[in-house]
Every structure is written in structure tokens, then in C-alpha cells.
TISE-994525 format. One line per field, with one value per residue (C-alpha): residue in three letters; residue number from 1; x negated, y, z negated. Coordinates in steps of 0.05 Angstrom, whole numbers. Each point is the difference from the previous one (the first is absolute). Layout:
<recs>
residuo	c(ALA ...) $
num	c(NUM ...) $
c1	c(X ...) $
c2	c(Y ...) $
c3	c(Z ...) $
</recs>
This chain:
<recs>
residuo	c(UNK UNK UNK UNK UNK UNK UNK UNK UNK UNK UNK UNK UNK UNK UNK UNK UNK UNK UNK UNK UNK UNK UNK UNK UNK UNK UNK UNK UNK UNK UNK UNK UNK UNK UNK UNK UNK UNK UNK UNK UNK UNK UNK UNK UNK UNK UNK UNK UNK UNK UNK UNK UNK UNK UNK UNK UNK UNK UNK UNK UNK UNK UNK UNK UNK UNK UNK UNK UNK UNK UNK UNK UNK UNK UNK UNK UNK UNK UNK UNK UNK UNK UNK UNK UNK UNK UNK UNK UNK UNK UNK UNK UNK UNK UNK UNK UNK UNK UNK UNK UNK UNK UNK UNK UNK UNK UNK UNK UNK UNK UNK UNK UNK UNK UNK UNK UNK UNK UNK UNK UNK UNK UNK UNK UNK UNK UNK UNK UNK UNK UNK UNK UNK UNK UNK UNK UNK UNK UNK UNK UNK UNK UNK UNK UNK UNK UNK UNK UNK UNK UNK UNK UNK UNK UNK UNK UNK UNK UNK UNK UNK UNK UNK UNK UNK UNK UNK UNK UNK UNK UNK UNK UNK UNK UNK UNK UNK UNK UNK UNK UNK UNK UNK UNK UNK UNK UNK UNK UNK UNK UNK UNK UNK UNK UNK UNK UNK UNK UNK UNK UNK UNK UNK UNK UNK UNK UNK UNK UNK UNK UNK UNK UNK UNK UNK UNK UNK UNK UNK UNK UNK UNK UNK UNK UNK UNK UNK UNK UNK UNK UNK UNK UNK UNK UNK UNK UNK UNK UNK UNK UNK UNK UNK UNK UNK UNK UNK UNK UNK UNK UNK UNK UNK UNK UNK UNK UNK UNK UNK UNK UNK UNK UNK UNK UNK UNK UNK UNK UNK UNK UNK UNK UNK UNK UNK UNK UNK UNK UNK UNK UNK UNK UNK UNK UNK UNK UNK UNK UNK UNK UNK UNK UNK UNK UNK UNK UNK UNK UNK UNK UNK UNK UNK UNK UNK UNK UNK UNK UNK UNK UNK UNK UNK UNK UNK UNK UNK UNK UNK UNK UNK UNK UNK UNK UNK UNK UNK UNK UNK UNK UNK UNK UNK UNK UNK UNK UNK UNK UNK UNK UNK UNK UNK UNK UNK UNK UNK UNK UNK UNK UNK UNK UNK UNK UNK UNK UNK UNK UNK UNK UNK UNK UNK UNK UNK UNK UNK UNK UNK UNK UNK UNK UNK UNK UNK UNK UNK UNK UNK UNK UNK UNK UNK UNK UNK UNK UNK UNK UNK UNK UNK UNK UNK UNK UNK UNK UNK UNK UNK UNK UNK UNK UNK UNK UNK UNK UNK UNK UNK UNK UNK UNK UNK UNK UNK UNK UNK UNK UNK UNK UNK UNK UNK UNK UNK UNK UNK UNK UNK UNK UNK UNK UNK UNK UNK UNK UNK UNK UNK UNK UNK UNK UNK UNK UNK UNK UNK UNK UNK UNK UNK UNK UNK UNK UNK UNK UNK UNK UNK UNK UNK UNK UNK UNK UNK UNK UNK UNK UNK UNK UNK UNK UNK UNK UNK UNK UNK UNK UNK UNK UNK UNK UNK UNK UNK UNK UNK UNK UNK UNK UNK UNK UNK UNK UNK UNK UNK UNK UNK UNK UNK UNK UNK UNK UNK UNK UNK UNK UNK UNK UNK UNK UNK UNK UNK UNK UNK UNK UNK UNK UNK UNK UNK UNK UNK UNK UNK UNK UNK UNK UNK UNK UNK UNK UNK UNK UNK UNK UNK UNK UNK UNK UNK UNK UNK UNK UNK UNK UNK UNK UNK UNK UNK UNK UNK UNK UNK UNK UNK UNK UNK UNK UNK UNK UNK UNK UNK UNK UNK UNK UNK UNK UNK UNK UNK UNK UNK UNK UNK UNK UNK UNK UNK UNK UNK UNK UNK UNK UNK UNK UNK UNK UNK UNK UNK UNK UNK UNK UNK UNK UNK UNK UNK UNK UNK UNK UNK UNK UNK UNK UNK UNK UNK UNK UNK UNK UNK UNK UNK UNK UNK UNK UNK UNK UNK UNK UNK UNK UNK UNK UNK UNK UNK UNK UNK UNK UNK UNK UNK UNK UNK UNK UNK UNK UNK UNK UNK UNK UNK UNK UNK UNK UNK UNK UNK UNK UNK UNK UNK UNK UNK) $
num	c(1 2 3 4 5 6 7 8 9 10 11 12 13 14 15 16 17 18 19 20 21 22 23 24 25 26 27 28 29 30 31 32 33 34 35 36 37 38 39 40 41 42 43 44 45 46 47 48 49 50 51 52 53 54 55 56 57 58 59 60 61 62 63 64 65 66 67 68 69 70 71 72 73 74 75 76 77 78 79 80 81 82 83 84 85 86 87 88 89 90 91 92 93 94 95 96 97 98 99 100 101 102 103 104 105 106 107 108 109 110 111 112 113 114 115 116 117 118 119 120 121 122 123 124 125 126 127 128 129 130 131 132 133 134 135 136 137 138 139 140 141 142 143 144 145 146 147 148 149 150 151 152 153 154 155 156 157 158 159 160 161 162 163 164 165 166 167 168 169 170 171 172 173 174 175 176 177 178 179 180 181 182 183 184 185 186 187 188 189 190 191 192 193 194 195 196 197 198 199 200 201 202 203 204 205 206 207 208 209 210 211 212 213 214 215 216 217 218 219 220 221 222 223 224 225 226 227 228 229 230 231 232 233 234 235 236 237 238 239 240 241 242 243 244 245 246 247 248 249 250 251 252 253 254 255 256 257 258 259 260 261 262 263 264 265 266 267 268 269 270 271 272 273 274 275 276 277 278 279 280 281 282 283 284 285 286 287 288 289 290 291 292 293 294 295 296 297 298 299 300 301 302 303 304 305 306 307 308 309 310 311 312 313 314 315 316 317 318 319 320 321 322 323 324 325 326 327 328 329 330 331 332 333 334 335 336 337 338 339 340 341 342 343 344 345 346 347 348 349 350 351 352 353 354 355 356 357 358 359 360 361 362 363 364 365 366 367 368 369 370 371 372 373 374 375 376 377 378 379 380 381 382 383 384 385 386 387 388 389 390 391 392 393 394 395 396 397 398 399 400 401 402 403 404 405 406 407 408 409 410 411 412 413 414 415 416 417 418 419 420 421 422 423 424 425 426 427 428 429 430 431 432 433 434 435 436 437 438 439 440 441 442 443 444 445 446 447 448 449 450 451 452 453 454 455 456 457 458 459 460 461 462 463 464 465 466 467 468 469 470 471 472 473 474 475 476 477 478 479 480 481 482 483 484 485 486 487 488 489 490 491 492 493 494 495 496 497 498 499 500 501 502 503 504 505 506 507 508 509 510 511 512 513 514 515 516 517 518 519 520 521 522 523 524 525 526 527 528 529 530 531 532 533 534 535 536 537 538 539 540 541 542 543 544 545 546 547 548 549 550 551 552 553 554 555 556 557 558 559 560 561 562 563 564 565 566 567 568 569 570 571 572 573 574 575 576 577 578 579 580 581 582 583 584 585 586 587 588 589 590 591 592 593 594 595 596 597 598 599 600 601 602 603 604 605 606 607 608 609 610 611 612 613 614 615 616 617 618 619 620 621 622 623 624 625 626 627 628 629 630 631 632 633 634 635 636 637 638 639 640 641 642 643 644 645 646 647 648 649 650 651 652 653 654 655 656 657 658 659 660 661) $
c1	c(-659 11 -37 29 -26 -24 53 51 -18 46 53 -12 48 60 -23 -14 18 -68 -70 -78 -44 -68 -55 -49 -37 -14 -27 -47 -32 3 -43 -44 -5 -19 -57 -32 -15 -28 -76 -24 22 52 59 75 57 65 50 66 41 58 21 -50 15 74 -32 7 -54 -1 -6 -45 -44 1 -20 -64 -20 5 -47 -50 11 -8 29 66 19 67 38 13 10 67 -31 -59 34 60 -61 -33 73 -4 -61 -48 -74 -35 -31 58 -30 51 -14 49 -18 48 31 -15 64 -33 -62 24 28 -70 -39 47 11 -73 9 -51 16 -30 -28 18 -3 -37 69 18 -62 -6 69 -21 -57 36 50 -57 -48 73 5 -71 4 -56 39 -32 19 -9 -15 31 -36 29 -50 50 76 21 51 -25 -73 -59 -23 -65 -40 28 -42 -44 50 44 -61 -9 64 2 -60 29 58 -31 58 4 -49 -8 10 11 -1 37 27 53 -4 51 -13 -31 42 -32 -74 -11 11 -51 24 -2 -81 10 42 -61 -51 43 4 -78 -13 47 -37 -58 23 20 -61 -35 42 -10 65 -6 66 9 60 -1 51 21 23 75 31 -12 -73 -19 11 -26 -58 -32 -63 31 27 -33 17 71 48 85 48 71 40 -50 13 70 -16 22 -48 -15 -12 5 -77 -21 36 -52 -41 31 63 56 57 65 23 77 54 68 54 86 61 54 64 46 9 37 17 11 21 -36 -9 12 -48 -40 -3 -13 10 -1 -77 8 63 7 -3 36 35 -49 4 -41 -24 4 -50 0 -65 -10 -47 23 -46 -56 17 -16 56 -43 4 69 14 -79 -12 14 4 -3 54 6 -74 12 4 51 2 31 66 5 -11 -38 58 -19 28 7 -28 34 -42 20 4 40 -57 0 39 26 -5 38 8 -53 -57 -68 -33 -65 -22 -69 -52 1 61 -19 -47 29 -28 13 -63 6 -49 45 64 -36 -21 80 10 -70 -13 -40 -14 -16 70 28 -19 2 78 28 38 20 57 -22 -21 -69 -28 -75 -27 -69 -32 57 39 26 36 24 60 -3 64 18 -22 27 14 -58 11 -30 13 1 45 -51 -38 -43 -65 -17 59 13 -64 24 71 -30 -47 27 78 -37 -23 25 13 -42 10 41 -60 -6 76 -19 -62 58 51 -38 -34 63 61 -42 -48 41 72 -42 -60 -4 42 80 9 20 70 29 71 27 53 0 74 5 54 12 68 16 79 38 25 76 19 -26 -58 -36 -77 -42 -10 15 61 17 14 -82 -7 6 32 -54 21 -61 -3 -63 -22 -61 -20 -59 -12 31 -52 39 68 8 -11 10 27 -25 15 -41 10 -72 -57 -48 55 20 -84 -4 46 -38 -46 53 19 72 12 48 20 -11 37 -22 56 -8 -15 62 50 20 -25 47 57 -27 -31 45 -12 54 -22 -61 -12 -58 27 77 -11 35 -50 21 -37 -9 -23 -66 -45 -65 -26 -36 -68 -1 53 7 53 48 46 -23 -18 59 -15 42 -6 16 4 49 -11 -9 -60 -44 12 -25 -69 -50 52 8 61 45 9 54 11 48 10 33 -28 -20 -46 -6 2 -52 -48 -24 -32 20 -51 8 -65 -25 -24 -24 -32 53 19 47 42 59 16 61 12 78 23 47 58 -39 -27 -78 -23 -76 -21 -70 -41 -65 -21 -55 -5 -61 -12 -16 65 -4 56 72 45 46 78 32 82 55 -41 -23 -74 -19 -81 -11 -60 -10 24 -73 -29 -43 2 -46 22 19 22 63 33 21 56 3 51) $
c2	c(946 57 70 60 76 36 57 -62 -2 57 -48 -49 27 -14 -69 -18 15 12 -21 9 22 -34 52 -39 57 18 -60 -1 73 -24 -65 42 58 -65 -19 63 -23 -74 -10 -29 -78 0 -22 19 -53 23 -23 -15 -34 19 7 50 38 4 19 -58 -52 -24 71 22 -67 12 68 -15 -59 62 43 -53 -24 -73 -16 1 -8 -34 -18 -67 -61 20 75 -32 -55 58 29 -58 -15 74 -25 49 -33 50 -46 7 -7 -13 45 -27 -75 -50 -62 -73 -10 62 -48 -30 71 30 -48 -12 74 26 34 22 -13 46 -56 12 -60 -57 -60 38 -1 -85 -3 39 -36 -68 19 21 -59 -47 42 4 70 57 62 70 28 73 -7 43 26 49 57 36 3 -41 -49 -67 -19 -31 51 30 -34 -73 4 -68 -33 4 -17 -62 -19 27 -39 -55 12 -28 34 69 58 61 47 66 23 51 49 59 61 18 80 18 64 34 19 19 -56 -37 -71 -10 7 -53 -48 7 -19 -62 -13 0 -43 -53 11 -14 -56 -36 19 -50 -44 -8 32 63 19 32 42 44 56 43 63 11 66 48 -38 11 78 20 -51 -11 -32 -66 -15 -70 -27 4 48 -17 57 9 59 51 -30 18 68 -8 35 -53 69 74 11 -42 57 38 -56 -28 25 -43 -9 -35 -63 -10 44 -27 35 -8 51 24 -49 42 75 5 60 -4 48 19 -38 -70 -62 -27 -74 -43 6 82 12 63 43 64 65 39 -26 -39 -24 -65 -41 -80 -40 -78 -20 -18 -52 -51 36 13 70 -10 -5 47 64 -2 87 -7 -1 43 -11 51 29 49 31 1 -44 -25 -28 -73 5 -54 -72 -35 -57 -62 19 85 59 72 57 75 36 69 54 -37 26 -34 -69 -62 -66 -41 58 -35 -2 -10 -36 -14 42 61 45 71 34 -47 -72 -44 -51 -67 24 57 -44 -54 50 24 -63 -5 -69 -18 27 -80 -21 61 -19 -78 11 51 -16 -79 9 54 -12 15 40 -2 64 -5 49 47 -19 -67 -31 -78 -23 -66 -34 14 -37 -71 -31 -54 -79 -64 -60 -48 -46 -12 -59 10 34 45 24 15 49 38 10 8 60 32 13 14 64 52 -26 46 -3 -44 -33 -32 -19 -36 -43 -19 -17 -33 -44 -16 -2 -41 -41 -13 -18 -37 -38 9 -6 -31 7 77 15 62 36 17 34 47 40 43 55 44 39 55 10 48 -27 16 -31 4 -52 -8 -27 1 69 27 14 -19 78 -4 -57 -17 -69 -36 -57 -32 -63 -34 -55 -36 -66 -38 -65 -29 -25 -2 -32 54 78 72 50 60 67 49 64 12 -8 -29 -55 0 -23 -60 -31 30 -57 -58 -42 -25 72 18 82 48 65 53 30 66 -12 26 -53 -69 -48 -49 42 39 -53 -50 -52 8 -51 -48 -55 -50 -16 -3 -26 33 7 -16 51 14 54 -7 44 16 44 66 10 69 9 -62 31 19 -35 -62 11 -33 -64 -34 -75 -30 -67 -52 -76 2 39 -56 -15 54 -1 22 18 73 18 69 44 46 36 55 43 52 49 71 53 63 64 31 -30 26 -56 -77 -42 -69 -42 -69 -46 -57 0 18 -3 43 53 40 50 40 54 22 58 27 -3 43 69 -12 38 10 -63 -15 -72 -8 -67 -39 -63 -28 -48 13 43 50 41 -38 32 46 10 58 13 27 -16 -67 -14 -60 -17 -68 -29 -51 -68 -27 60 -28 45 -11 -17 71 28 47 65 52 48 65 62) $
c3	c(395 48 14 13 10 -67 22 -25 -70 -24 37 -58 -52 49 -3 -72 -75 -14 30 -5 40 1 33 32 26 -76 -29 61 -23 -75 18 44 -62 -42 48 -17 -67 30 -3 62 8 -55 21 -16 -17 -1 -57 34 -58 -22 76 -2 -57 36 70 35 -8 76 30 -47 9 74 -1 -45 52 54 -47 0 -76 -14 -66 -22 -76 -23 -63 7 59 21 17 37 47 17 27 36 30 36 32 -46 4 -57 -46 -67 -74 -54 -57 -52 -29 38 -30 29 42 51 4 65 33 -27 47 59 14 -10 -60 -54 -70 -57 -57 -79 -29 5 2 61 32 -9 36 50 11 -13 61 49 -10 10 70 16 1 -39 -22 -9 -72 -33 -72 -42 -57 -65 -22 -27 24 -49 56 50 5 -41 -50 21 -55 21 69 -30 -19 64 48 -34 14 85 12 -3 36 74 42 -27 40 -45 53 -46 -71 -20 -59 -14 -28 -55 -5 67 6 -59 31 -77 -26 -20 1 77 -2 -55 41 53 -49 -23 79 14 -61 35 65 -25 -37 55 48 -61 16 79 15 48 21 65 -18 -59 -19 -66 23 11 42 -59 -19 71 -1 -81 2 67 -23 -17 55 11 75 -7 -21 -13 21 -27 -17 21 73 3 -24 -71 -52 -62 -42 16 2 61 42 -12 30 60 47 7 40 -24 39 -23 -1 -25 17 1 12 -30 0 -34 -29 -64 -39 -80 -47 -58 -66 39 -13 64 1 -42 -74 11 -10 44 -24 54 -24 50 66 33 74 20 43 -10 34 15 -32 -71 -46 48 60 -58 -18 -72 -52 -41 52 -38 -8 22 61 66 74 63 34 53 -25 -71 -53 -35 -74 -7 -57 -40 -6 68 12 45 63 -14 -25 -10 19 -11 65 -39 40 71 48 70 -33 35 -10 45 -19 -17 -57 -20 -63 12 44 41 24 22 -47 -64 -22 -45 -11 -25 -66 -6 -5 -38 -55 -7 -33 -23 45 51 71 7 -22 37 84 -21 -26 54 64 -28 46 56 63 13 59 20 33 39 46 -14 54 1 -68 -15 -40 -36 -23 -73 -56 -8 -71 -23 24 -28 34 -47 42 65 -12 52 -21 60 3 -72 -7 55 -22 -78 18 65 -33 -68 28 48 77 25 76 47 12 -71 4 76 -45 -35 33 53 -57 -41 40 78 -42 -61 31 59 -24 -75 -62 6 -62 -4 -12 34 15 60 33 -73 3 -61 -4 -61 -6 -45 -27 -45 -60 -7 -63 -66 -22 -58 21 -63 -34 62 43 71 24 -8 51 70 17 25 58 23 51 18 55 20 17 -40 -10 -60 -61 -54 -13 -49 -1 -39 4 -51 -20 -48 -36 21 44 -50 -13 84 10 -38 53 63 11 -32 58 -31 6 68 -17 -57 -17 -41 -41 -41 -70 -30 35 -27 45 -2 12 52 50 33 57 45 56 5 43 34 71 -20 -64 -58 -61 -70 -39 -77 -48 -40 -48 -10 -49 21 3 -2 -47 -49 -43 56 62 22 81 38 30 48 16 74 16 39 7 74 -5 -19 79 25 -36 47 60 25 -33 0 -65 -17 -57 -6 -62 -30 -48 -24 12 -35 34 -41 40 71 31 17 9 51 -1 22 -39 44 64 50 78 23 -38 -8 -58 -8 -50 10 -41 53 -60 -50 -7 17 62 29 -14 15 12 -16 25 -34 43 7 68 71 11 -62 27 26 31 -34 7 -36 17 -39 -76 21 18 19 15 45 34 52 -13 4 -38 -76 -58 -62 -79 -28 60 -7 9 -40 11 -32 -9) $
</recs>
């Protein structure tokens, strides 16, 4: 991480496509406008899953330790050990019931599970008596929601069952209100009533729990009286209302803001569809503004000719369907507007906001869904004391190791790179524990690549080709060369190409696989991919072409497998060998963005995207690796860019780049 001045901020939109801005100083003045409502020795916990409702679990979990609150509430494991890896000490209750293969995470990390069925609970127990361990438990009991937990009339039957489980502590009890935002409504004082019967059930029993909590954010400001001694906090903490009356009640300030900028101005005349399938038609000549977010940032396919951003102090309606990478906004009554200009899609600019509820309820959704979605692929910046501001690296893509065998090492790859890398810090824990401890002391069986060379070139097609349904005059010639070293495990390998992605994944985690392409679904695959070179060492491959039948798409192409093998492989079992494997192929120009990922665990890279002999221009990278060094070293001359990292730099499964135009 690194701090600058707050004065710096409105630098940000010369830096990145689009970003959010966490408010730290906000969510300190909602938990202290919560507090109000606290009767003396409650406590707070604040819920963090979800990465914090799409705040940022880590800087949100620090900041409650600094306001003195001692419980933290999680979906699952993964959520909680993240946590315990960024060296947060609040004691972490997981609300959600959690399956037997967390059991060991659960007790190693000094987590608290939430108890809804009895099977779980004997495992539990099973595993702590085997490690002569006692684990503190939260029982989770139903009056009335209708999802996890014993129903609030099974109290007897469940405390049969706990007493004689010899390694379990009941440490809390607890319930959840299913209409708390209504004050009118009658049921929560029902849910209450449901609760005390269980109480007291259990006080006949000889089980007093120490910790004992109903009340949610919205429970906490409509019904103070039933507060017990502890109370949860959610979406009322990051100033999000949960319904339109509790402003009456409480003042709020909102945490995120998501904003972008304008990438390009377009002008179109009237009676002219805007993307896709022509849901908005203009009605006059219509100038525009097209901005590079979309449903793949969690702007909500359903804003489509719905919703509206910001610009230059006044808003602007979006035009047509919300793509995955773009919207379209109308921009006709703005004047002095430029490419680069920000835009706000969520919070405050001048005297206009838009609020999460008000953009949720365009689409009739949830503010919930809304914060949790937005930003997937934005960098977040934290502002605190309204000065200073921190930038985390961007969101990586999820990672489960299922090829460590050694156990330590596995949780923390399995839950750090399943969530965000929220600070270089976390990505230190883990590259200290993985790449020293492993590679030193610990497991030799891990297979890696090194010295990865990948280069991508882009040609004109001159002569007429048929590919498919398509023609060639809609493709670039794709060359593409690719070398690494690895040590050999199979005397024979794959190569496989896809019309899609849900076809590409089935080979991700297949270890006979050596490279996959992704054609576009309109091309014949075995006309349009072609191995020009591929060797181990300076052995010349025999290779072959196989079939398998889609999953995605049973009644259409078979995916294109390719076949590699050579006698003199069966030598070089288990000897660190070099691949190469050069093809030639087709990409269509339709598309915007090429994508260059890793799929192993990898030392040392180079990636080159030439398209010096083509029309593209402005061609961005937005790197995605995941390892100590997040960001190598970029090279950009004459339409070639090439990104390259030290020689002894590691980069995780997943890794990648993408480069847009």
C-alpha cells in the first residue's frame, strides 16, 4: 500500500478505468450514531462478509478493533482465516452453518462456528476431543426466519443431544429477525417471544449462555428493548437504509462511492439502435458518452435503459442494454464534456446523489446485492481522517490449490487467493509461507514453470478464407509462441481449444493439459487452429486430433483436442524438460480484449501482445497477477507491449493480463 494527500484523490481518474472510494471517516460516525441506540453493556459486532458488503473486509475489521468492538461476524471459514491472516484478533463468529471439511480451519484459526444441526455438532466435537482442544460454539436457533438453525420449539430435543458432546462450550445463543424494518409489524415481537421461551428452556436445562444476540442493524434502531447483550450491525453501518422509514430515525452517512470516466464520446443520429439487440432506438440525434464498466464490474444487467450515472453535476440516463464491459449514457444537455471526465455512479457529486436503495429500487433489487456487486474490478481507495487515503491492488480472480499436498500451506493459499489480496502485507504471509518454506523445507512434489515466454501477434488476412459461418476479413491471424520449462510428468499431453469458456474450464485443473485457446463460437475449430511448431528439448512431437463431446452444447462441435506424444519422452519422466508450442490461428476483431493467463504456479515471465501490423491503437493492460510482484515491468514501442518480471519473481495459478482497445 501507499498514502498520499487527500488533495490526490481527484488525481485518481488519470490512473484507473474506474474505482471506489471506501470512507472510513463515515462508517466511524455511522457506528458511533448506532451506539446511541446501545443500552449500557451491550455490545456491537460488526458483520464483515461478503468482503464487507463490498467495503473491504480487512479495513473495515481493523477500523472496528480501533472503535473498541470485539466481534466480528463472517460467512463462512475462508472469510474468517483471510481475516486471522491480516493479523485481526476480534473474536469472528460464523453466522452461516459450515460443512465438516472447515472443522479443522474452524479450530486452528480461532474461529466461532454458529451450530444448526446436531451431525455437525458430533464432528465438531469428534475433531476437538482427537486434538485435545474445547471449542466455543453459538447455537443457532429459528423463531421465525424460516433458513439455518433449530426451530425454536426443538430447544429439548437439541440439549439432549449438546450434553453430551464433552468438547463443545455453549458460549452464545442466538436468533434473526426476518421483518425488523417494519416497526409495525407485528411478527418481530413474535420472534422475541419464541426467543425467551428458548431462553428459558435452556436456563432448565443448566445452560446459561454468556453471549446472547437477536437484533440485527434495523432490529437495533425500531426495537430497542430487545436488545439482549449483543447487538449484529450490517448495512445500517455503511450508511445504507434497509427501508425508507429508519431515516427518520437515525442519520447516516454513505461509505462507498463507485465511480469511472468517460472513454469515448460518440454521436448517433436519430432512429439508430444502442447495443445490443436495439432495446433503446433514439429519437432524435443523440450524442453519448461510453463508459468502461458494465455487469462484469457489478453494474447490474437490469439498469438496462434503467439506470443513470453523474456527470459534470447532472445526471445522465443509461441507453440501452448494460453490456459486460460498457454502458452508453446520454450526455445530449452537457456541455464541455471530454473524454477522461469522471463519473459518478454511486454516491455524492455536487448537490446530486445517487444511493445504493435508490439504484437498487430502479431494478427493484436489493441495496444488499447493490454495494456487495459494485467495483468487482475497481480499485479501492480508503479515506480516513480526511486527509490521508490507501490504495489496495485490484481484485484478483479466486484460487484453490488443489495440487499442494502440504496442509499448512494449502489453507493459506485456499482462503487468502479466494478472497481479495487486501494489502501487500497479506501477499508477504504468502509468499513468505509458500514460495521459502515450501521450495526449501516442505513439499517436492509441486510442479511449476519457469522462464514462461508467451507472445501473441495479430496479422491482416489478405486472401480469402472460409472459417466456419464466418469469413476471414472478420479475423486477425493469430501467431502465438510459448516457452517455459517444467518438469515433465507425463509422456503424453493436450492440447485443447473451445468455442467457449464453460467448455475451456473443464480442462483448467486437467494436468495432461499443456495450453488452451478460446476460439469464438462461430469458427470451425479444426480448420481454424493449427500447431505450427512443438517440441520437449529438441524433440519433435508427433501429435494427433481427438474429440470430445461438449458439455455445454451436446448437439454441436466437438471441442478440438490435440494429442502430443513422442517415444523419447518416457525418458524424461520426472526431468526438467523445455516446452514449445507454437500455433497459428484466429481471432475475431469483434472483440476488444485478449486475455494471457497462467495456469500453474509460475517463476518468471514474459508476455507480448504485437499488433504493430494491424489497425488497433491505445491499447491498455490491466494486469491481474497475483504474487509478491503484482505489477512487472511494462514495455510499450511501435504496437508491441511486452510485460516481464525478474527471473526469480513467483506468480500464482490464474494470474494474467488483459489487454484492451
Amino acid at each position: 500500500m501507499f498514502f498520499m494527500s487527500y488533495f490526490h484523490i481527484k488525481m485518481i481518474n488519470q490512473q484507473f478505468r474506474s474505482w471506489t472510494v471506501i470512507n472510513l471517516d463515515n462508517f466511524r460516525y455511522n457506528i458511533t450514531q448506532l451506539k446511541k441506540f446501545l443500552k449500557p453493556d451491550v455490545e456491537l459486532m460488526q458483520i464483515v462478509k461478503a468482503d464487507a458488503y463490498g467495503h473491504g473486509s480487512v479495513e473495515i475489521a481493523r477500523e472496528s478493533e480501533k472503535l473498541g468492538l470485539k466481534w466480528l461476524g463472517v460467512a463462512n471459514s475462508d472469510e474468517g482465516v483471510l481475516l486471522r491472516l491480516e493479523q485481526i484478533n476480534s473474536r469472528i463468529l460464523i453466522l452461516s452453518p459450515s460443512f465438516p471439511d472447515e472443522i479443522e480451519n474452524i479450530i486452528n484459526y480461532d474461529l466461532t462456528p454458529s451450530i444448526s444441526s446436531i451431525e455437525f455438532a458430533k464432528k465438531l466435537n469428534r475433531f476437538a476431543a482427537q486434538n485435545k482442544k474445547t471449542v466455543k460454539i453459538h447455537i443457532n436457533f429459528d423463531t421465525g426466519m424460516g433458513r439455518a438453525g433449530f426451530l425454536w420449539n426443538q430447544v429439548k430435543e437439541a440439549v439432549s443431544e449438546f450434553k453430551k458432546l464433552k468438547n463443545i462450550q455453549i458460549e452464545g445463543v442466538f436468533s434473526h429477525f426476518s421483518m425488523s424494518e417494519n416497526k409495525e409489524n407485528e411478527f418481530s415481537t413474535i420472534q422475541v417471544q419464541r426467543f425467551d421461551s428458548v431462553l428459558s428452556q435452556l436456563k432448565s436445562a443448566d445452560i446459561n449462555p454468556e453471549i446472547i444476540h437477536l437484533e440485527n442493524s434495523a432490529g437495533l434502531v425500531n426495537f430497542p428493548d430487545f436488545q439482549y447483550n449483543m447487538v449484529r450491525v450490517g448495512l445500517l453501518s455503511y450508511g445504507i437504509y434497509t427501508d425508507e422509514t429508519l431515516r427518520e430515525k437515525i442519520k447516516l452517512r454513505p461509505v462507498m462511492t463507485f465511480k469511472s470516466k468517460i472513454s469515448l464520446i460518440k454521436e448517433f443520429p436519430a432512429d439508430f439502435g444502442i447495443s445490443y439487440n436495439k432495446t433503446y432506438v433514439t429519437q432524435r440525434p443523440t450524442r453519448t458518452a461510453i463508459l468502461p464498466i458494465g455487469y462484469g464490474d457489478g453494474y447490474n444487467f437490469l439498469l438496462s435503459n434503467l439506470g443513470k450515472v453523474i456527470i459534470n453535476g447532472k445526471i445522465c440516463p443509461v441507453l440501452g442494454r448494460v453490456t459486460m464491459d460498457m454502458i452508453v449514457v446520454d450526455i445530449s444537455n452537457i456541455k464541455n464534456v471530454k473524454v477522461g471526465d469522471e463519473v459518478t455512479l454511486l454516491g455524492n457529486n455536487g448537490n446530486l446523489t445517487i444511493s445504493a436503495e435508490e439504484l437498487s429500487r430502479l431494478y427493484n433489487g436489493l441495496s444488499y446485492e447493490t454495494v456487495c456487486n459494485l467495483g468487482r474490478r475497481a480499485q479501492r481507495i480508503f479515506i480516513k481522517e480526511n486527509k490521508g487515503t490507501t490504495i489496495e491492488p485490484i481484485s484478483r480472480r479466486t484460487f484453490i490449490a488443489k495440487d499442494f499436498s502440504n496442509t499448512k500451506l494449502e489453507k493459506i493459499i485456499q482462503t487468502s487467493l479466494n478472497q481479495r489480496l487486501n494489502s501487500n502485507e497479506i501477499g508477504s504471509i504468502i509468499y513468505q509461507e509458500l514460495l521459502k518454506n515450501l521450495f526449501s523445507t516442505a513439499d517436492r512434489e509441486v510442479n511449476w514453470k519457469t522462464n514462461f515466454v508467451h507472445s501473441v501477434k495479430f496479422l491482416e488476412i489478405k486472401s480469402p478464407i472460409k472459417l466456419g459461418t464466418e469469413t476471414a476479413k472478420q479475423f486477425y491471424l493469430t501467431k502465438t509462441k510459448l516457452s517455459y520449462h517444467k518438469r515433465l510428468v507425463n509422456e503424453k499431453f493436450k492440447i485443447v481449444c473451445a468455442n467457449n469458456i464453460a467448455d475451456l474450464e473443464q480442462y483448467f485443473l486437467s494436468e495432461d493439459v499443456e495450453y488452451r485457446w478460446l476460439l469464438d463460437s462461430k469458427i470451425d475449430l479444426i480448420n481454424s487452429f493449427h500447431i505450427d511448431k512443438i517440441l520437449v528439448d529438441d524433440i519433435i512431437l508427433k501429435y494427433k486430433i481427438k474429440k470430445n463431446n461438449r458439455i455445454s452444447y451436446p448437439s454441436e462441435l466437438a471441442n478440438l483436442e490435440i494429442e502430443c506424444s513422442h517415444p523419447q519422452l518416457k525418458t524424461l519422466i520426472g526431468k526438467d524438460v523445455k516446452f514449445t508450442i507454437d500455433t497459428i490461428t484466429y481471432y475475431p476483431k469483434t472483440k476488444h480484449q485478449l486475455t494471457i493467463y497462467l495456469a500453474e504456479l509460475t517463476k518468471g515471465i514474459s508476455v507480448t501482445f504485437d499488433f504493430s501490423e494491424t489497425p488497433i491503437k491505445d491499447v491498455e493492460t490491466i494486469s491481474i497477477f497475483a504474487g509478491k510482484e503484482k505489477y512487472p515491468k511494462e514495455l510499450k514501442k511501435n504496437g508491441i507491449i511486452t510485460l516481464k518480471s525478474y527471473e526469480d519473481e513467483w506468480f500464482f495459478p490464474n494470474s494474467g493480463v488483459v489487454f484492451v482497445w
